[in-house]
mmCIF file as gemmi writes it, N, C-alpha and C atoms, coordinates in Angstrom:
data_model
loop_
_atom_site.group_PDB
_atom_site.id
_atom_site.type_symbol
_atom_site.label_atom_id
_atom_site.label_alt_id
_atom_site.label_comp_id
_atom_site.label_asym_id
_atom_site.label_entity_id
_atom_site.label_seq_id
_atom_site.pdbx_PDB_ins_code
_atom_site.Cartn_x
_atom_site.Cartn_y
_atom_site.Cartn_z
_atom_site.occupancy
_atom_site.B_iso_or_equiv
_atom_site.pdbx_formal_charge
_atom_site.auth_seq_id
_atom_site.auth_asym_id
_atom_site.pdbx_PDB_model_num
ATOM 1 N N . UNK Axp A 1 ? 129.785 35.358 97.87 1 0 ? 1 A 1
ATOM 2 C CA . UNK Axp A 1 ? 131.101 34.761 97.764 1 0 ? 1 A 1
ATOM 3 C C . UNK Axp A 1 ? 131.92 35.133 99.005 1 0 ? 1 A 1
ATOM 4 N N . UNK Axp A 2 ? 132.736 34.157 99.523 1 0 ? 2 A 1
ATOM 5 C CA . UNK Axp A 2 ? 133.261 34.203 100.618 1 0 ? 2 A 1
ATOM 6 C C . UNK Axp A 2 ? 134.731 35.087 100.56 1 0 ? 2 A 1
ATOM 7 N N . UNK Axp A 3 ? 135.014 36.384 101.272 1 0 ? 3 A 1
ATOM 8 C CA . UNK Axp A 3 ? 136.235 37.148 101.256 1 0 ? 3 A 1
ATOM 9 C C . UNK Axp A 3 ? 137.391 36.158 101.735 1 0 ? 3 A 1
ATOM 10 N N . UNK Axp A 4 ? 138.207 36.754 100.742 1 0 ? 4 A 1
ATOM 11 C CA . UNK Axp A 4 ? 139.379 35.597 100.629 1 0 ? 4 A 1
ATOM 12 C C . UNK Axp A 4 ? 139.844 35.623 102.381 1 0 ? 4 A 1
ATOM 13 N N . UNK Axp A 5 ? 139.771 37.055 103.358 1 0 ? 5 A 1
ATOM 14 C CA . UNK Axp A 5 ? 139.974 36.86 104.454 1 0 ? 5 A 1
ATOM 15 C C . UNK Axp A 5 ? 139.489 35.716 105.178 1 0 ? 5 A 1
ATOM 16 N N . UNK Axp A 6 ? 138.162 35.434 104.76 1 0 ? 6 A 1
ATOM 17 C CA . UNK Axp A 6 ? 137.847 34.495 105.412 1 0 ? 6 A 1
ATOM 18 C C . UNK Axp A 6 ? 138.218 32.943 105.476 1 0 ? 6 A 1
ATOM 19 N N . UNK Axp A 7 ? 138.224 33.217 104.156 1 0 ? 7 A 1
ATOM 20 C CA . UNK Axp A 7 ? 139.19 31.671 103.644 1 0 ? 7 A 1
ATOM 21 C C . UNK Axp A 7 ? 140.124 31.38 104.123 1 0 ? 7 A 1
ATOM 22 N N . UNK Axp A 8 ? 141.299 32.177 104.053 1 0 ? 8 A 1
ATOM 23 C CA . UNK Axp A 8 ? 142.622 31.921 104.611 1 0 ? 8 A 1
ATOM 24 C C . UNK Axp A 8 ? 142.507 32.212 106.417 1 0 ? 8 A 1
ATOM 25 N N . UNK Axp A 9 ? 141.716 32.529 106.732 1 0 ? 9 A 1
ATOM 26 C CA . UNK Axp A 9 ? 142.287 33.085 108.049 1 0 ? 9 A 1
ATOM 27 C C . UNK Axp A 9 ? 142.297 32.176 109.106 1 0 ? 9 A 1
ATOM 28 N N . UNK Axp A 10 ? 143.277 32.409 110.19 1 0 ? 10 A 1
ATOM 29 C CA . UNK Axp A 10 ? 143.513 31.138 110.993 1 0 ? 10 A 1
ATOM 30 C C . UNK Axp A 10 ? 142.782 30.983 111.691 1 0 ? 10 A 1
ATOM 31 N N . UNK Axp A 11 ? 142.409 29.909 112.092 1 0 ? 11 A 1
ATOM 32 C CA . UNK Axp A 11 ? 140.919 29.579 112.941 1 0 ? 11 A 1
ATOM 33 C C . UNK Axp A 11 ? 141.615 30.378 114.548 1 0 ? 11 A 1
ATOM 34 N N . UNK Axp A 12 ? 141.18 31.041 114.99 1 0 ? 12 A 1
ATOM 35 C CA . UNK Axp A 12 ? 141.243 31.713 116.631 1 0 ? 12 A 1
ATOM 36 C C . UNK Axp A 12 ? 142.105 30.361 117.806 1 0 ? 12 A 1
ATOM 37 N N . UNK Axp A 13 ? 141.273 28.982 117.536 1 0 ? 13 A 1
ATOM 38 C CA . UNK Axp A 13 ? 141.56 28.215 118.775 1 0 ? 13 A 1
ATOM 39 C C . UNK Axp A 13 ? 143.136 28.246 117.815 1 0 ? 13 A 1
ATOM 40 N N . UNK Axp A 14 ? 143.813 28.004 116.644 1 0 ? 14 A 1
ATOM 41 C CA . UNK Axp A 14 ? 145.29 28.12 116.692 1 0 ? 14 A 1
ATOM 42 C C . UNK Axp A 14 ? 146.202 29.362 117.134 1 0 ? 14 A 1
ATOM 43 N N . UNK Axp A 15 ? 145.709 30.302 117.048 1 0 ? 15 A 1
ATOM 44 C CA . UNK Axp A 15 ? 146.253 30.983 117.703 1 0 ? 15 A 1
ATOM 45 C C . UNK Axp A 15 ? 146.356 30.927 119.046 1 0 ? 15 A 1
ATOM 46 N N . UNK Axp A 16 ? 144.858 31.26 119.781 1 0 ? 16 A 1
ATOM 47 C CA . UNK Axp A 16 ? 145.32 30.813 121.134 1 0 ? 16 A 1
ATOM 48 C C . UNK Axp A 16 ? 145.941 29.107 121.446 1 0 ? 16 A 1
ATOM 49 N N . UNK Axp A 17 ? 146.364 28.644 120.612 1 0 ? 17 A 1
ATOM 50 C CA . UNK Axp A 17 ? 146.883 27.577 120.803 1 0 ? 17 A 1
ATOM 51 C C . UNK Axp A 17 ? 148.386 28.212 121.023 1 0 ? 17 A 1
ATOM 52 N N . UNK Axp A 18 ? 149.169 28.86 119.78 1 0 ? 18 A 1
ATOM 53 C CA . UNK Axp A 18 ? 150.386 29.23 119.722 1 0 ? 18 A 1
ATOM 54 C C . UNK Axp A 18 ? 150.711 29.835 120.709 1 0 ? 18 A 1
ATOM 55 N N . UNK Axp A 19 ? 149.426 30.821 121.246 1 0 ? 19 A 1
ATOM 56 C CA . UNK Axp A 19 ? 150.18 31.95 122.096 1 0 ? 19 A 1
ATOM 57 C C . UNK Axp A 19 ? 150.211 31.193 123.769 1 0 ? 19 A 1
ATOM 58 N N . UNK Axp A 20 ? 149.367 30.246 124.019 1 0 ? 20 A 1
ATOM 59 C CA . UNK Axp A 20 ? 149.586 29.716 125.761 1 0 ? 20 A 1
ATOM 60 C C . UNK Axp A 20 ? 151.186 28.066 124.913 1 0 ? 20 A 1
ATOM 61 N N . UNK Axp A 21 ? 150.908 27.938 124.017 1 0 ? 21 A 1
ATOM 62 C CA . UNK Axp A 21 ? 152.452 27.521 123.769 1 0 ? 21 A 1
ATOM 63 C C . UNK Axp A 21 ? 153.473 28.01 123.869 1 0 ? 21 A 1
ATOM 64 N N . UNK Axp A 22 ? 153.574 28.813 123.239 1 0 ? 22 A 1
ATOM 65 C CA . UNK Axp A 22 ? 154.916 30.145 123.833 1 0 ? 22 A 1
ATOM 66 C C . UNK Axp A 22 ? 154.635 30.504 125.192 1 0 ? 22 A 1
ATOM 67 N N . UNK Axp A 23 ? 153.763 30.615 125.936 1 0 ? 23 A 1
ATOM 68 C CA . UNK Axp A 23 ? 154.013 31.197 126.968 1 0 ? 23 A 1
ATOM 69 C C . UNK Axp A 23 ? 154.499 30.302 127.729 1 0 ? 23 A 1
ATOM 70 N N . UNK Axp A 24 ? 153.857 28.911 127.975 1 0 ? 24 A 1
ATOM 71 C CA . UNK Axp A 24 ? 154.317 27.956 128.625 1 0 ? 24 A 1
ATOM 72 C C . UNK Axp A 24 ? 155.758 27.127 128.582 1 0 ? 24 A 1
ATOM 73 N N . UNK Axp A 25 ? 156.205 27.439 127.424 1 0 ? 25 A 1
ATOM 74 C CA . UNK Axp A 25 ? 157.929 26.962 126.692 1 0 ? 25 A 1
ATOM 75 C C . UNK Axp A 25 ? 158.682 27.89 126.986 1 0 ? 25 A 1
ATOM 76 N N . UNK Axp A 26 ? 158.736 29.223 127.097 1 0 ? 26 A 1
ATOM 77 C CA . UNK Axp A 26 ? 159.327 30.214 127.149 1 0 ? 26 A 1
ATOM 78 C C . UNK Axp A 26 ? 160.347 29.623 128.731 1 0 ? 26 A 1
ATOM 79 N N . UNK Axp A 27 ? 161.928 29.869 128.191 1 0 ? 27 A 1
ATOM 80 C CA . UNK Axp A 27 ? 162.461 29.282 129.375 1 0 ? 27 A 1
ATOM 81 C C . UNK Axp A 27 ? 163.33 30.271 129.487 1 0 ? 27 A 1
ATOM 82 N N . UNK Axp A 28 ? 164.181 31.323 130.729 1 0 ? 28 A 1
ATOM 83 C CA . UNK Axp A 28 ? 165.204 32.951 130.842 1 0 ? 28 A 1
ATOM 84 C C . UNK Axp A 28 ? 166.441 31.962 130.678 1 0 ? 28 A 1
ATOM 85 N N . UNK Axp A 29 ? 167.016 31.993 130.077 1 0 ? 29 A 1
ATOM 86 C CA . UNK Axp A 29 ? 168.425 31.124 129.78 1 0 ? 29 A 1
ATOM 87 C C . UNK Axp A 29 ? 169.083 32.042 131.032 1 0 ? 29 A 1
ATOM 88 N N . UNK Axp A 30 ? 169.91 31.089 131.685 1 0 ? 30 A 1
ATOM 89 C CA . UNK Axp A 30 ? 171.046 31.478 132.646 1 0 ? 30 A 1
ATOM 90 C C . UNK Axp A 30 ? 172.024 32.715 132.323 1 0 ? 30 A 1
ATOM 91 N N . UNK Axp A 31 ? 172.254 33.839 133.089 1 0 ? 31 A 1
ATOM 92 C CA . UNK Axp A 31 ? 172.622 34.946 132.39 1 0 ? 31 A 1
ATOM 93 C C . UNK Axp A 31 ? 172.032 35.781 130.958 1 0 ? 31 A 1
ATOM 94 N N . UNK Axp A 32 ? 171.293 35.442 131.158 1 0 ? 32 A 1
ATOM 95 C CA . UNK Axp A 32 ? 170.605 36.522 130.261 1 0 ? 32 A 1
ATOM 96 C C . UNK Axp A 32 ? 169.984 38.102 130.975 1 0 ? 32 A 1
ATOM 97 N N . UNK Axp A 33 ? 169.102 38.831 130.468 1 0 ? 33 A 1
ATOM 98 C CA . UNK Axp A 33 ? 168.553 40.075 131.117 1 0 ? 33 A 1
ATOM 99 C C . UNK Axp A 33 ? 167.62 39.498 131.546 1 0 ? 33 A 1
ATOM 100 N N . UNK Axp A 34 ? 167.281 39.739 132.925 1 0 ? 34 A 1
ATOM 101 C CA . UNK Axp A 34 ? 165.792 39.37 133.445 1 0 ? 34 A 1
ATOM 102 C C . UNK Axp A 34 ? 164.628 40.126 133.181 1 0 ? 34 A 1
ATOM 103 N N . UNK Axp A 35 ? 165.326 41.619 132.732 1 0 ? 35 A 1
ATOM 104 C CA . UNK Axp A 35 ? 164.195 42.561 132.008 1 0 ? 35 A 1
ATOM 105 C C . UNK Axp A 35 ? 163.405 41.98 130.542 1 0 ? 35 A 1
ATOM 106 N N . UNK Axp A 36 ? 164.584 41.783 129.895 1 0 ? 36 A 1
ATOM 107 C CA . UNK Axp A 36 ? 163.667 41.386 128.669 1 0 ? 36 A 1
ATOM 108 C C . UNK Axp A 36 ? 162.974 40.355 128.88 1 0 ? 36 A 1
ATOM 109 N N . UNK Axp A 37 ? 163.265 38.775 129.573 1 0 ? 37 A 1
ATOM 110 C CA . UNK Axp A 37 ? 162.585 38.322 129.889 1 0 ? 37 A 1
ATOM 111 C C . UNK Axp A 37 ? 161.354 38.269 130.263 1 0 ? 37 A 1
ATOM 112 N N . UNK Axp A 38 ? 160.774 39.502 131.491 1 0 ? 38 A 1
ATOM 113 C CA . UNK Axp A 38 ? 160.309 39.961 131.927 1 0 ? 38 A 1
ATOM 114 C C . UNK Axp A 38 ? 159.029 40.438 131.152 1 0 ? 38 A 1
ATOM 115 N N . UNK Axp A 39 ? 159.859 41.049 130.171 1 0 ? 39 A 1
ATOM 116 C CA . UNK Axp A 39 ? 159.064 42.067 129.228 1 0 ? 39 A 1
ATOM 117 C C . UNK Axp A 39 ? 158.406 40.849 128.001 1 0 ? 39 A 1
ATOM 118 N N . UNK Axp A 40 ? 158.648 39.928 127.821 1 0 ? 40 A 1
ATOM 119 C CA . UNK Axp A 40 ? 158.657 38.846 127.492 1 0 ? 40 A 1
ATOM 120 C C . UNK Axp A 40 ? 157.142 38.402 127.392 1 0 ? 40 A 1
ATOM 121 N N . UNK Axp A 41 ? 157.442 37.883 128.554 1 0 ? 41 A 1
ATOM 122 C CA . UNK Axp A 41 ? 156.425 36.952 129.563 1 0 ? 41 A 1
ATOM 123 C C . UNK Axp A 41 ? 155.272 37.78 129.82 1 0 ? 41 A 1
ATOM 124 N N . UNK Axp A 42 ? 155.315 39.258 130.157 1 0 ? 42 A 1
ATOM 125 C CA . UNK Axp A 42 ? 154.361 40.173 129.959 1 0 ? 42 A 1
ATOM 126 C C . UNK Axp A 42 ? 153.627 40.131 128.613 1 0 ? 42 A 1
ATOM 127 N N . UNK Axp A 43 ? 154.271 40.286 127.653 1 0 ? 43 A 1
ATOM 128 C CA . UNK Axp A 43 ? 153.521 40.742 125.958 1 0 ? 43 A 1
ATOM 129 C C . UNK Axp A 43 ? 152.783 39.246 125.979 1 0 ? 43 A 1
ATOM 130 N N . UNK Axp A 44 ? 153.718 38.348 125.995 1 0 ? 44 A 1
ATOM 131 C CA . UNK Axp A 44 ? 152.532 36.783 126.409 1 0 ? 44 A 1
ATOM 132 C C . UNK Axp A 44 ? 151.544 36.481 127.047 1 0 ? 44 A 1
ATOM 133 N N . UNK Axp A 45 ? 151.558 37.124 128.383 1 0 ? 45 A 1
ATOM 134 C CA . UNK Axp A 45 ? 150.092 37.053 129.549 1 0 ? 45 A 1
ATOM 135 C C . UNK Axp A 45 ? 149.026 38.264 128.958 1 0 ? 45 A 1
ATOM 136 N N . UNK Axp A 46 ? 149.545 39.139 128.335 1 0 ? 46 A 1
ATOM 137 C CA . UNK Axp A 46 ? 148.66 40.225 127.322 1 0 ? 46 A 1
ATOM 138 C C . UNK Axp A 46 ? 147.725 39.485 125.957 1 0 ? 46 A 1
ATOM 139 N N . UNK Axp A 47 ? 148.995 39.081 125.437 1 0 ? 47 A 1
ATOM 140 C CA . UNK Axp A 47 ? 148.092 38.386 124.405 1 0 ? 47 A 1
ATOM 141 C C . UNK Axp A 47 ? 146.853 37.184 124.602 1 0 ? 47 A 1
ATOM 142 N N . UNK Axp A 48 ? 147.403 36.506 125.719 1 0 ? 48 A 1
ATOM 143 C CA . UNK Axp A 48 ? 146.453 35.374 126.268 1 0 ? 48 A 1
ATOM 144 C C . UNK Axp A 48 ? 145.34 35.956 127.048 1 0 ? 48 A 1
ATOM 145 N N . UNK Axp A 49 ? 145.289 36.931 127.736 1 0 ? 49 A 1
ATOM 146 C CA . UNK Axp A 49 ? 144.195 37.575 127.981 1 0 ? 49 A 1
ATOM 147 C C . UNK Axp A 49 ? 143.118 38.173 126.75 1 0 ? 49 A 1
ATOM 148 N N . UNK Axp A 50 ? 144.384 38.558 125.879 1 0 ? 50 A 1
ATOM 149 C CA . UNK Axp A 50 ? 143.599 39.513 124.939 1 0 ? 50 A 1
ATOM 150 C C . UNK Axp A 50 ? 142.313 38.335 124.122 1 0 ? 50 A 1
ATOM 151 N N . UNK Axp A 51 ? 142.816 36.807 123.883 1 0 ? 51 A 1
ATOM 152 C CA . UNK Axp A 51 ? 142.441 36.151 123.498 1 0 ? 51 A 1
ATOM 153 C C . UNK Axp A 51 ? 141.618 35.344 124.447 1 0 ? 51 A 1
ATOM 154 N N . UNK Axp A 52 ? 141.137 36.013 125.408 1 0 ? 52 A 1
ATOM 155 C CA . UNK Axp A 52 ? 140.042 35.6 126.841 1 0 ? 52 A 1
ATOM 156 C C . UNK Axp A 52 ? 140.675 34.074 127.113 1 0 ? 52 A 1
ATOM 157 N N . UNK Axp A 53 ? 141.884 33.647 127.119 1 0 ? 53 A 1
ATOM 158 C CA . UNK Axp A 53 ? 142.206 32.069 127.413 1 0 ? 53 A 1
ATOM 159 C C . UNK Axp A 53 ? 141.942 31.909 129.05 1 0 ? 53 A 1
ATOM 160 N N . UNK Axp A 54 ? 141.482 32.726 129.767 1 0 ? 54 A 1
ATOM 161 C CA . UNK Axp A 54 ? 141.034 32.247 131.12 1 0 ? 54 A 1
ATOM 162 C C . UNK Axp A 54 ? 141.976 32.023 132.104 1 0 ? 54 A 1
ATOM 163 N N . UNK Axp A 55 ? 143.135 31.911 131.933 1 0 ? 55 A 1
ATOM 164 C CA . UNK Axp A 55 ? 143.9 31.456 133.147 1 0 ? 55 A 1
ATOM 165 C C . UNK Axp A 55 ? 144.009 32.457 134.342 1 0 ? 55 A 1
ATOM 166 N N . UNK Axp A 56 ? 144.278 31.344 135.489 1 0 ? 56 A 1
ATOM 167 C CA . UNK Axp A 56 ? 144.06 32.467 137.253 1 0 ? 56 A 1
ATOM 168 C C . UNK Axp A 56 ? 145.017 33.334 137.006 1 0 ? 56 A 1
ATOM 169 N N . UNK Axp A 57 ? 145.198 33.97 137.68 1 0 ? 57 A 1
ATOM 170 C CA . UNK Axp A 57 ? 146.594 35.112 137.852 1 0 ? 57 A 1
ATOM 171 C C . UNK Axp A 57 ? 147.453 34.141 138.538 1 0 ? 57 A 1
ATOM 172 N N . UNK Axp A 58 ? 147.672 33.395 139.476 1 0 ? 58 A 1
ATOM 173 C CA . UNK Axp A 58 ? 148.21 32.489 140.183 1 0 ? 58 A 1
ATOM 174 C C . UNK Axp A 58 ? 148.787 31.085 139.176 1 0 ? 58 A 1
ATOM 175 N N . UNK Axp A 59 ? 147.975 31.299 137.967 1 0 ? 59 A 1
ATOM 176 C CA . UNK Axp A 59 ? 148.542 29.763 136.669 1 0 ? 59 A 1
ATOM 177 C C . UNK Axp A 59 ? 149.931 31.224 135.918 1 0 ? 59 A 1
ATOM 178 N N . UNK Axp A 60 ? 149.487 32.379 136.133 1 0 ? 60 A 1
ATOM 179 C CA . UNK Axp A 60 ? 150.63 33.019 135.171 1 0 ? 60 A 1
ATOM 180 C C . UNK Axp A 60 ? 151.467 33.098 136.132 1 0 ? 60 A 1
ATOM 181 N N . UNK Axp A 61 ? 151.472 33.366 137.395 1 0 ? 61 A 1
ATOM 182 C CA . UNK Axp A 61 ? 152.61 33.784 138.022 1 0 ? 61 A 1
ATOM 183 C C . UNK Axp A 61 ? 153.249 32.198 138.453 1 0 ? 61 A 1
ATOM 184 N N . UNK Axp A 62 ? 153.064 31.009 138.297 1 0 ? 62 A 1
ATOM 185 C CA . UNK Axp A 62 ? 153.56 30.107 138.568 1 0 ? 62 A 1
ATOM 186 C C . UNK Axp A 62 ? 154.692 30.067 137.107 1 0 ? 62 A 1
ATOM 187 N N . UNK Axp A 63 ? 154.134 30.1 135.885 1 0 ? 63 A 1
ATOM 188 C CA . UNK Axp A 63 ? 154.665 29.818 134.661 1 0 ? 63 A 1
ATOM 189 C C . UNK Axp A 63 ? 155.69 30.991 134.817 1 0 ? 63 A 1
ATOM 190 N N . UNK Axp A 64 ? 155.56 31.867 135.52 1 0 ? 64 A 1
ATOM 191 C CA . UNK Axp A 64 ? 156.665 33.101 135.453 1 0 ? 64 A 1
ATOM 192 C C . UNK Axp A 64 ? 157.387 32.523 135.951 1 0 ? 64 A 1
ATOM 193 N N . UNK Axp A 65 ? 157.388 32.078 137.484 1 0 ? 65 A 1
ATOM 194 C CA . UNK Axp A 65 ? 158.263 32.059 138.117 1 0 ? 65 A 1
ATOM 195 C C . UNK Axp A 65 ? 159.204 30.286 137.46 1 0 ? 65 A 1
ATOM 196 N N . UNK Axp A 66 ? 158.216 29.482 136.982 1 0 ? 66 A 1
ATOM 197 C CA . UNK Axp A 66 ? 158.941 28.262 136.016 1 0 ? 66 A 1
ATOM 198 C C . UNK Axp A 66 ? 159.692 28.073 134.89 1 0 ? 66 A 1
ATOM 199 N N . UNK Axp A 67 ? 159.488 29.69 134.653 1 0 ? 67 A 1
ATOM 200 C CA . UNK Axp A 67 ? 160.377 29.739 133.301 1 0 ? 67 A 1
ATOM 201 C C . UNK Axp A 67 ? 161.774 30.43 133.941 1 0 ? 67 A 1
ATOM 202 N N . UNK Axp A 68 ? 161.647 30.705 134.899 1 0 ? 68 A 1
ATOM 203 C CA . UNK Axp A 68 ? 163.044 31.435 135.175 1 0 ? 68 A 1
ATOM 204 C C . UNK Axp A 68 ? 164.1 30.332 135.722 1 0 ? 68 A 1
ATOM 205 N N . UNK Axp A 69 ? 165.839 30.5 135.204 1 0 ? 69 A 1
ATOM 206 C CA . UNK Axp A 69 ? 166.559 29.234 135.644 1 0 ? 69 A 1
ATOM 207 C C . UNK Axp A 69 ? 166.962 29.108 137.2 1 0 ? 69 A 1
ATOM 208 N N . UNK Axp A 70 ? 167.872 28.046 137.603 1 0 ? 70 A 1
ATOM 209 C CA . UNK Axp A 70 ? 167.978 27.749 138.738 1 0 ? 70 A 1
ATOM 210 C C . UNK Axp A 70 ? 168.214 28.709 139.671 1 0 ? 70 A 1
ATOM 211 N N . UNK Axp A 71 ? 168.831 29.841 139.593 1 0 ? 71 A 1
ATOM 212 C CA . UNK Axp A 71 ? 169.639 30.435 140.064 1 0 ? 71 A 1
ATOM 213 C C . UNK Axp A 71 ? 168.418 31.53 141.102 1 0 ? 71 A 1
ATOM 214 N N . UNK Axp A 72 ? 167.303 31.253 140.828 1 0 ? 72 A 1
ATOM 215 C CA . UNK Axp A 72 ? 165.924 32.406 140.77 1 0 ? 72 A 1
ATOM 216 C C . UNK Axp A 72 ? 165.443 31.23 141.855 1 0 ? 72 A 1
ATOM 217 N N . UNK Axp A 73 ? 165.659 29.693 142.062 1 0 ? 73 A 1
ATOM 218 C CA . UNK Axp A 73 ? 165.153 29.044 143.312 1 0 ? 73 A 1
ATOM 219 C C . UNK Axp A 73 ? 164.669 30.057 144.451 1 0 ? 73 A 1
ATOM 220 N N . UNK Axp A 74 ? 166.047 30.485 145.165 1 0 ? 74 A 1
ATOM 221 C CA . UNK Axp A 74 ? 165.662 31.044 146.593 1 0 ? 74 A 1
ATOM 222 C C . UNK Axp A 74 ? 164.75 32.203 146.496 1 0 ? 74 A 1
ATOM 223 N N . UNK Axp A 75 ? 164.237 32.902 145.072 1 0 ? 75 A 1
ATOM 224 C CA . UNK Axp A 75 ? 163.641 33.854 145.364 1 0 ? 75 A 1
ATOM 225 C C . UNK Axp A 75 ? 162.183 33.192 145.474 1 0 ? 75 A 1
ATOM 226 N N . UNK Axp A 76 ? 161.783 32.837 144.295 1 0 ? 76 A 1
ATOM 227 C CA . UNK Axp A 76 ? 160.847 31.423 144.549 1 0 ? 76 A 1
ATOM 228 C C . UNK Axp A 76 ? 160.285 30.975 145.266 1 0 ? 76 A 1
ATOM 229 N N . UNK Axp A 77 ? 161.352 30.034 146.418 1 0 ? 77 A 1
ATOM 230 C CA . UNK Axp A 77 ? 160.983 30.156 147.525 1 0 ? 77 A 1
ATOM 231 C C . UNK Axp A 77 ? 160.425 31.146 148.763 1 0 ? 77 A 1
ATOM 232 N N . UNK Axp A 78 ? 161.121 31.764 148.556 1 0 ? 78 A 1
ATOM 233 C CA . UNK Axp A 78 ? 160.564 33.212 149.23 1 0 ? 78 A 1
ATOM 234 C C . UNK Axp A 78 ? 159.636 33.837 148.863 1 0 ? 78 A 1
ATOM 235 N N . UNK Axp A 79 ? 159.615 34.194 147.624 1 0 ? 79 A 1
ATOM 236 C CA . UNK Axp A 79 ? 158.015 34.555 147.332 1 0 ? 79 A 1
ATOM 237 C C . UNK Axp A 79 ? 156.978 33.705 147.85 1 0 ? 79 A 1
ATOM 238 N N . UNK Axp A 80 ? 156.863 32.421 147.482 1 0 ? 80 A 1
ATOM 239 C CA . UNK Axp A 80 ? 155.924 31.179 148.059 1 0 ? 80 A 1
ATOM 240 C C . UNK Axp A 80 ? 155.715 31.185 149.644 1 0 ? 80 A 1
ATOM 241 N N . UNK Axp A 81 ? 156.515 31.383 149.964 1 0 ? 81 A 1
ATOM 242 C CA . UNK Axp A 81 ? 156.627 31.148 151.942 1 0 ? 81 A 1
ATOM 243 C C . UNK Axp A 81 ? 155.919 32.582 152.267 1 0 ? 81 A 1
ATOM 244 N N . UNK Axp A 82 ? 156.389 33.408 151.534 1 0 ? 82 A 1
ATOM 245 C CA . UNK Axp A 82 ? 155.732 34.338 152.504 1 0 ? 82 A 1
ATOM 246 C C . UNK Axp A 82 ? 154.572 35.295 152.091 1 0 ? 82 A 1
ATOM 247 N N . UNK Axp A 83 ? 153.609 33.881 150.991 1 0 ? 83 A 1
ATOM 248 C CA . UNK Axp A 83 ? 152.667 34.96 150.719 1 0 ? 83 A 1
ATOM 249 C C . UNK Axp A 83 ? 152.358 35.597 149.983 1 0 ? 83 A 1
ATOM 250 N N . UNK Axp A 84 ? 153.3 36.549 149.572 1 0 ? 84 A 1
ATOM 251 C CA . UNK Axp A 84 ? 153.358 37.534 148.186 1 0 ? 84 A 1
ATOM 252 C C . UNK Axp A 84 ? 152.39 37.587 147.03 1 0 ? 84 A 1
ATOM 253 N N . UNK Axp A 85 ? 151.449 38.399 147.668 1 0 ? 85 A 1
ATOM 254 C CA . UNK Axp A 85 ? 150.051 38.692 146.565 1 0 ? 85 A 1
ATOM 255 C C . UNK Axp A 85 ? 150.598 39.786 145.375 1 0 ? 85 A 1
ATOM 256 N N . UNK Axp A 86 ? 151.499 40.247 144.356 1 0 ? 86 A 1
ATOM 257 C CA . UNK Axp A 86 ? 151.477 40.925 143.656 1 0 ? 86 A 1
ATOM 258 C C . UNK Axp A 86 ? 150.918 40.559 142.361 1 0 ? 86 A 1
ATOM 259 N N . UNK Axp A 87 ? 150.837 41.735 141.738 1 0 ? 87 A 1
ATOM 260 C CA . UNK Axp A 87 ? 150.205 41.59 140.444 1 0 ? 87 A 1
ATOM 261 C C . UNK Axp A 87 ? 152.013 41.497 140.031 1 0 ? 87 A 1
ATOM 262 N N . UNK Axp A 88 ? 151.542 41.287 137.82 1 0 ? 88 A 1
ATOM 263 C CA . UNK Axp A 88 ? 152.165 40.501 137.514 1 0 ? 88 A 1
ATOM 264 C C . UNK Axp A 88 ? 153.531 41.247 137.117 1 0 ? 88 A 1
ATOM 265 N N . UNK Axp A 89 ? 152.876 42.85 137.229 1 0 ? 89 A 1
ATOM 266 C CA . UNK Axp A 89 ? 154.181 43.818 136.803 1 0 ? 89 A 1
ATOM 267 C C . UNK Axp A 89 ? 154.589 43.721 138.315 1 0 ? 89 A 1
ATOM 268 N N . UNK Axp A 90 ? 154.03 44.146 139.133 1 0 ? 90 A 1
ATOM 269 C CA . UNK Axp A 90 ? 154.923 44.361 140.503 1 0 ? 90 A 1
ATOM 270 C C . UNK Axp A 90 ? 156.345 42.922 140.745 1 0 ? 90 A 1
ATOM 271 N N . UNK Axp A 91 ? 155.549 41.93 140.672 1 0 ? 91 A 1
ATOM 272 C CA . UNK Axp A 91 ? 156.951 40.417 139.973 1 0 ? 91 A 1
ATOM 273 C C . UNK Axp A 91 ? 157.717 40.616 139.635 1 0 ? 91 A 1
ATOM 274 N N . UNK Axp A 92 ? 157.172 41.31 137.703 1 0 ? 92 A 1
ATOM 275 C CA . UNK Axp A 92 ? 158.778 41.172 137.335 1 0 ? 92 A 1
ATOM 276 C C . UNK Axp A 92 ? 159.355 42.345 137.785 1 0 ? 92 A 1
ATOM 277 N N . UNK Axp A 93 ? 159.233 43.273 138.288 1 0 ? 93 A 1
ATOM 278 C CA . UNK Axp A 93 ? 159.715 44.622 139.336 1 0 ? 93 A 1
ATOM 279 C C . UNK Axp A 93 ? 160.446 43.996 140.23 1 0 ? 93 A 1
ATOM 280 N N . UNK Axp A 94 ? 160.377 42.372 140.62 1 0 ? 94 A 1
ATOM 281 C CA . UNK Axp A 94 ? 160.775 41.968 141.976 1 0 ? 94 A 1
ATOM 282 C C . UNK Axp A 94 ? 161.895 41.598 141.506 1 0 ? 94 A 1
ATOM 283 N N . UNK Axp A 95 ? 161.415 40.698 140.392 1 0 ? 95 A 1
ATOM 284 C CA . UNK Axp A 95 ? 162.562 39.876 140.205 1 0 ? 95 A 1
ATOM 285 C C . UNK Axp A 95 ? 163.826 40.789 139.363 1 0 ? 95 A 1
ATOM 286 N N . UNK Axp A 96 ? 163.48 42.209 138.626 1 0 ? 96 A 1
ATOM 287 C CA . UNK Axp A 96 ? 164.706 43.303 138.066 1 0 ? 96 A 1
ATOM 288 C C . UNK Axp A 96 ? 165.614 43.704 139.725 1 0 ? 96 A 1
């Protein structure tokens, strides 16, 4: 007989469905903390790893830098122009 865990439990592809959904919707509202944000967007690129979803380091740090509002342009830019190989904590380090 099949454990009721098994019965009820959510098939894996919905979860990693939910969790690269949230990560990808996740938008820093204008004046808000860029830390929590930050801290945010981290527990999200954790979980999507944790759930082997595959993405480059370069697909998370784009969605980082897309979820943040206008005001984060010129850094953006600057990061992009000149290169900037960091990992994903050293980022949001950039952007606090």
């Amino acid at each position: 007989m099949l454990r009721m865990s098994q019965i009820y439990a959510i098939p894996d592809r919905h979860i990693t469905y939910a969790a690269t959904k949230a990560f990808f919707g996740t938008k820093m509202i204008e004046g808000s903390s860029v830390q929590e944000h930050g801290v945010k967007m981290l527990s999200l690129v954790e979980k999507l790893k944790d759930l082997k979803a595959n993405l480059e380091k370069e697909t998370y740090i784009d969605v980082i830098h897309q979820s943040l509002p206008p005001s984060f342009d010129s850094f953006i830019v600057n990061y992009n122009m000149n290169g900037l190989d960091k990992d994903l904590h050293e980022l949001i380090n950039m952007l606090v």
